[in-house]
N, C-alpha and C positions, 0 to 999 in steps of 0.2 A: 543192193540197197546202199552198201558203204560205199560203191563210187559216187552213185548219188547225195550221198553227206557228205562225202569229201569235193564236189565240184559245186554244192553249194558252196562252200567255208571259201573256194580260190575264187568264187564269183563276188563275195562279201567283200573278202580283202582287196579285190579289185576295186569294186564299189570306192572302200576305202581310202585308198589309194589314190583314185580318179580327184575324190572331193578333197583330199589334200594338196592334189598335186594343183587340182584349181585354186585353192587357198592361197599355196606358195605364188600362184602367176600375176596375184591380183594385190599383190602385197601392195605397191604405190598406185592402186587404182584409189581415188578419190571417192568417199563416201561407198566404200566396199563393204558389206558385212560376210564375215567368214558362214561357211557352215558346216555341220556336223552332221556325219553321216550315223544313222541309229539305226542298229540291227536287233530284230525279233529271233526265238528258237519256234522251229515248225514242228508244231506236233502233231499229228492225224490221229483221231481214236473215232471211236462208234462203243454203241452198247456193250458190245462181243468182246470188245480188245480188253486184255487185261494190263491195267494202267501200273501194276509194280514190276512187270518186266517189260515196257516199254521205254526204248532207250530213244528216241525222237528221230526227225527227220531233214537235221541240218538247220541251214540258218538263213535268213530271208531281212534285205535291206526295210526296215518298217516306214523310216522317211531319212531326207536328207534335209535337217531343219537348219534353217539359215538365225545367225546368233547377234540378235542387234544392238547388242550394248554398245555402248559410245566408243569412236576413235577419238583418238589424240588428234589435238588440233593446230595448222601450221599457219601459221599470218605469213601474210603475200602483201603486194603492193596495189593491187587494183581491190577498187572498194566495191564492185561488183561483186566480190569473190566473196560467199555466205557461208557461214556455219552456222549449225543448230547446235546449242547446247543444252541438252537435254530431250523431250519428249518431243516429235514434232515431223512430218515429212513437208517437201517442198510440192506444191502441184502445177503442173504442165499439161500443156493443149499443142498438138499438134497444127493446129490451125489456129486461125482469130474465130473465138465465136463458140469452139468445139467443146461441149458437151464430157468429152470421150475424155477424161484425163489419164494421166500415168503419176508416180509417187515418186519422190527422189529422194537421199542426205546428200549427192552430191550436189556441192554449189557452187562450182567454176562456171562464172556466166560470163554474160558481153552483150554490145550492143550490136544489133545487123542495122542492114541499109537502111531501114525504115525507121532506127531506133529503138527498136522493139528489145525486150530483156528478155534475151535466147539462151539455150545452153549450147554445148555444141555440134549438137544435130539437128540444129535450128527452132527445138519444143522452146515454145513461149510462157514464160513466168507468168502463172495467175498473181493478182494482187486485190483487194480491197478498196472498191472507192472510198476517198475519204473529202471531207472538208477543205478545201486550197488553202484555208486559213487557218483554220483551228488544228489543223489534220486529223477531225475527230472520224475513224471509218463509218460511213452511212449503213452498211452491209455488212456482216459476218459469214455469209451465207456461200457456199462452195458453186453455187447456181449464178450466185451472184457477180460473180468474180471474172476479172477477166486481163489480157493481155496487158502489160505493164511499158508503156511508152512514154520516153525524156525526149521532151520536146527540146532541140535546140537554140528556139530563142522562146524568150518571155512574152512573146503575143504582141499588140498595139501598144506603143505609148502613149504614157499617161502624162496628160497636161497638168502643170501646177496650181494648186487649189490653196496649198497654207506652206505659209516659211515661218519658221520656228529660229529664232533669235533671242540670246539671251549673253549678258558680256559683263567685266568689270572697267568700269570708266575709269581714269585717274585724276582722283580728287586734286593731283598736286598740278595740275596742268594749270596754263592761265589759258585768258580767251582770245584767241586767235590774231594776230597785227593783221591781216587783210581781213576788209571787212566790202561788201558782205560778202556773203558764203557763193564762190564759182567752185564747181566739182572739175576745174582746169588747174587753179591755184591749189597747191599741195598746200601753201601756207594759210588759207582760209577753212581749214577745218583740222581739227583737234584727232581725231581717228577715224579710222576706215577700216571696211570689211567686205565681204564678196560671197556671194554665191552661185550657184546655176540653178536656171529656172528654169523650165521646158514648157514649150507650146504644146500644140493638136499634133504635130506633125514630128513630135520626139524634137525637133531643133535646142540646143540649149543656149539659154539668152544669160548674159552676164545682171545679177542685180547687188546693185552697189550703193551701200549704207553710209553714210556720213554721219561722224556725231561733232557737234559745235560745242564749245563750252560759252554760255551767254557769259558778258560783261554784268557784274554784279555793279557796276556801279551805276549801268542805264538798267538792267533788270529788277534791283534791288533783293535778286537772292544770287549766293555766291556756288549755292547745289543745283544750277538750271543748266539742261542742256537741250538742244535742240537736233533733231535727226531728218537728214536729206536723203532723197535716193534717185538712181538714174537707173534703167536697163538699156543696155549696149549705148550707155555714156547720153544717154538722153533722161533729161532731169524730169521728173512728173510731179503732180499733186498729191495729196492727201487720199482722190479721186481716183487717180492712177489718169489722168489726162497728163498732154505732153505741156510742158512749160516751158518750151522755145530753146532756140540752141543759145538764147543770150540773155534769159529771164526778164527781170526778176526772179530768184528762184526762192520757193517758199516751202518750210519745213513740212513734213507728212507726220510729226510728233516732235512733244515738249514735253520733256523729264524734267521733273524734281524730284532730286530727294530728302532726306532727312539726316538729322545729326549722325545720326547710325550708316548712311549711306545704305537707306533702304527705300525703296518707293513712295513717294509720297501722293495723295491724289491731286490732281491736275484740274486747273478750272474747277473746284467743286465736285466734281465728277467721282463719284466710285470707282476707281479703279477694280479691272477683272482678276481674282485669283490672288489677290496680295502682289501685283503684278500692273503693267500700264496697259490701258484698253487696246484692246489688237487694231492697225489700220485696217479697211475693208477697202481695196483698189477691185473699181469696177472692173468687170472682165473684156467688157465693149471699149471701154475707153485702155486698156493695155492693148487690147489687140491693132487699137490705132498705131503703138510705138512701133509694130510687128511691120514689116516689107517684106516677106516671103510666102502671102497667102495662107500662111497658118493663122491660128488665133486662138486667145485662149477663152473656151467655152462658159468658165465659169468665174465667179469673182476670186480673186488673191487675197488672201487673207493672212495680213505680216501679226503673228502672236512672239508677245516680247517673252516668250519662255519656250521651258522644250513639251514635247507633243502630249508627255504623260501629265504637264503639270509639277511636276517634282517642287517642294517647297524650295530647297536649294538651290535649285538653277535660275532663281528671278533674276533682273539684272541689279546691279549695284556700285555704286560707287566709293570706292578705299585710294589711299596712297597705294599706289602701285603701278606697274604697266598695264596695259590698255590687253585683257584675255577677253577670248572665246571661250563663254561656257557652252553655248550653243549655237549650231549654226547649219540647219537642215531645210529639206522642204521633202515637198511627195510625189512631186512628180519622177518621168523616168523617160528613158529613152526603150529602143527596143534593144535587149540583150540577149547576148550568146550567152551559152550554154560553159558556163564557169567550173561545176565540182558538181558531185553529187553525194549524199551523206546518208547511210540506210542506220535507223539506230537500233537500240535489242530490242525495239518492239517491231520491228520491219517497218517503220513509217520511213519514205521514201523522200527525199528535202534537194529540190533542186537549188541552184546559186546560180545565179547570172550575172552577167559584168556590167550593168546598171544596177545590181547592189539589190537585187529583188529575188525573194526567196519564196518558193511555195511549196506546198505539200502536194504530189504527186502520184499515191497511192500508200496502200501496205500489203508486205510479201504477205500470203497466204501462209497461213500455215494449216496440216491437217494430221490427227492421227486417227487410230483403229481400235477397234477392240480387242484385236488377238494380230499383231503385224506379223509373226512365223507363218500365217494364212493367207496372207501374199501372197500373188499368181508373177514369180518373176519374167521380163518381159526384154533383159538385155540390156545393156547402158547404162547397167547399175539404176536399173527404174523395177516397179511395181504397178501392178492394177488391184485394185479390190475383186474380192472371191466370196463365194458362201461361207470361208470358214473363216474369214476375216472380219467380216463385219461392213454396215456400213460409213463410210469418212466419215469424220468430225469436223470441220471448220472453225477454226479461231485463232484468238492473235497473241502473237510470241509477247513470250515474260508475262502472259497473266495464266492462270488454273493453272491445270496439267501441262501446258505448254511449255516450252523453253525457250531462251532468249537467242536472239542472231545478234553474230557477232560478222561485221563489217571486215574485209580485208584478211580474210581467214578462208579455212578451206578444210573440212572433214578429214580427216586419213581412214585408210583402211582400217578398222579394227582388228587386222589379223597380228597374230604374234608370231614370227617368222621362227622363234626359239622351239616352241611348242610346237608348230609344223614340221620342224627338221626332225625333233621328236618319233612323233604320230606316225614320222612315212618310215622312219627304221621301224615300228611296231608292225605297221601295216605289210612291212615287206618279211618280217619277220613270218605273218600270221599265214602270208601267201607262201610262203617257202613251205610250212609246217602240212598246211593243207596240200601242197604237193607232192610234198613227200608219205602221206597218211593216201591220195591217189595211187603213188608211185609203189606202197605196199598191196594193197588190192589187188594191182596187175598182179607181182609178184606171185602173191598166193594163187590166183586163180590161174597162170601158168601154171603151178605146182599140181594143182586140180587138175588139170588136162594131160598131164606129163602121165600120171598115173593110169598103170596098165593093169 
């Protein structure tokens, strides 16, 4: 019986040993959790045994429980690379579509050929649809969820619908020695401004604002000004119709202001917003200015302010140089694939080089009810078990979840200190049981010797 209690005790410290020596191996494996190997004493009774002079029957590995407290965390340079801080596994589908997930902490990703968000055995990052705009997720749901793809351009261009203009004039100016206003004569008009404006077909068209300071002594006000525009150097109407290459050319708006050099209303007319009434340029008559088969689908609509409205940004006239407070519009061309930005809720924000940004999912997060119930599965992953529980699905930085952080990367939880530890114990415990072996023989030679 004592060899068999002493080849338990060298099979434990084996045990021991093994799950240490795997500890120490995995020390900069990425999103690693150590484990701990836990041993039971084996005792055999029945009715008949008498349990005060039973001395047991050695010792038996109970479990080797894997220990998931947090690693320390390393920031990297690619923003692909995720940690979880706090509660939270990552989920993965070996295919697009599949059902069948596996669990991770580690988060060293990347993109493959198709753009798809891979780890490095090619499993595909679950993520959450969400809103393009709002990025608010439609889904919560672990069913719901699926392969996470960064498109590398922004889809169709969008034709221009509204140009947002807003500026300070300089009251100190006089009205212009060439008269009247040619957008050829740099001396017929008082300041100038530019933007780009896109057709149907992404093309961007130059549009170019003229402002005139009127002669107060034929106007009889000394705060009027009057504003010209051309796309690609052809002058238009109010209408957005073309007004010849040698005019007469006629203003598409007439500013007044007030003592304060603030808006004043025009013809009677109520001004929009505390603001001058927006041009509306037909969209049929601009696309007549158009010679490359594009056109623009909808009307143009020039708002002398910026897009939210802002009380501040109206225009106005002060002594001063001639600024830009505003000066945008909404259309776009087709863009590459610029940056990508995951923030601690995993909402996922592309950038593209036409300056257009969407929402493109959110990481999945999931946890468990008991995670040491984990079915480990290799590659530092997990599947769900009876003793685990089933997933949870929801999103980082709210409940019990934890936040991801961007440009970072899990470390092993192991503590290399305490390992180097563990394995002198463990080598210790293994020497002691073979030596307690090594007496057994001993004796029972001695038994046999005996004549």
């Amino acid at each position: 019986m004592s060899f068999n209690i002493a080849l338990t005790g060298i099979a434990a410290a084996q045990k021991d040993l093994d799950v240490t020596a795997n500890n120490i191996a995995n020390v900069n494996t990425f999103g690693f959790k150590e484990s701990r190997a836990e041993f039971a004493d084996v005792y055999a009774s029945s009715v008949f045994t008498s349990g005060k002079t039973k001395n047991g029957d050695g010792v038996q590995t109970a479990s080797v429980a894997q220990q998931f407290h947090q690693g320390s965390t390393l920031g990297t340079k690619n923003s692909l690379d995720l940690a979880i801080g706090g509660e939270g596994y990552f989920a993965l589908s070996n295919e697009l579509g599949s059902q069948d997930k596996t669990f991770t902490r580690a988060g060293a990703f990347k993109l493959d050929k198709d753009n798809f968000i891979v780890d490095s055995q090619g499993n595909y990052l679950q993520g959450f649809p969400v809103d393009e705009v709002s990025g608010d997720a439609t889904s919560v749901s672990l069913t719901s969820s699926g392969a996470i793809q960064i498109p590398d351009s922004s889809g169709s261009p969008r034709a221009t619908t509204s140009v947002y203009s807003s500026f300070r004039l300089d009251s100190t100016k006089d009205a212009p020695t060439i008269t009247p206003f040619d957008p050829t004569q740099s001396g017929s008009y008082t300041h100038s401004t530019s933007t780009n404006v896109y057709d149907s077909l992404g093309e961007p068209h130059t549009m170019q604002l003229y402002f005139v300071k009127t002669d107060a002594a034929v106007t009889g006000n000394a705060n009027e000004w009057q504003t010209y525009a051309t796309l690609d150097g052809q002058a238009f109407n109010p209408d957005g119709s073309s007004q010849g290459a040698t005019g007469p050319f006629n203003p598409i708006s007439t500013f007044q202001f007030d003592a304060n050099g603030l808006p004043l209303n025009t013809n009677g007319a109520a001004n929009t917003g505390n603001t001058f009434n927006p041009v509306v340029l037909d969209g049929t008559n601009m696309t007549g200015l158009l010679g490359n088969g594009a056109s623009f689908p909808n009307n143009v609509t020039i708002n002398w302010r910026d897009e939210a409205g802002t009380s501040s940004k109206i225009p106005t006239q002060h002594a001063g140089k001639f600024e830009n407070k505003v000066l945008s519009q909404d259309g776009a061309a087709v863009g590459r694939l610029a940056n990508i930005d995951i923030g601690v809720d995993g909402k996922i924000v592309a950038s593209y080089s036409n300056g257009d940004s969407n929402y493109l999912g959110q990481v999945a997060l999931v946890r468990f009810p008991n995670s040491q119930g984990l079915q480990q599965v290799g590659n530092t992953s997990w599947k769900k078990s009876l003793t685990s529980g089933d997933p949870v699905a929801g999103e980082a930085n709210s409940g019990a979840f934890g936040k991801i952080s961007s440009s970072a990367l899990e470390q092993s939880n192991v503590n290399l200190t305490n390992e180097l530890v563990d394995l002198i114990s463990a080598q210790r415990n293994f020497q002691a049981n073979s030596r307690a072996l090594e007496v057994n023989s001993t004796l029972q030679q001695a038994i046999l010797q005996i004549r």
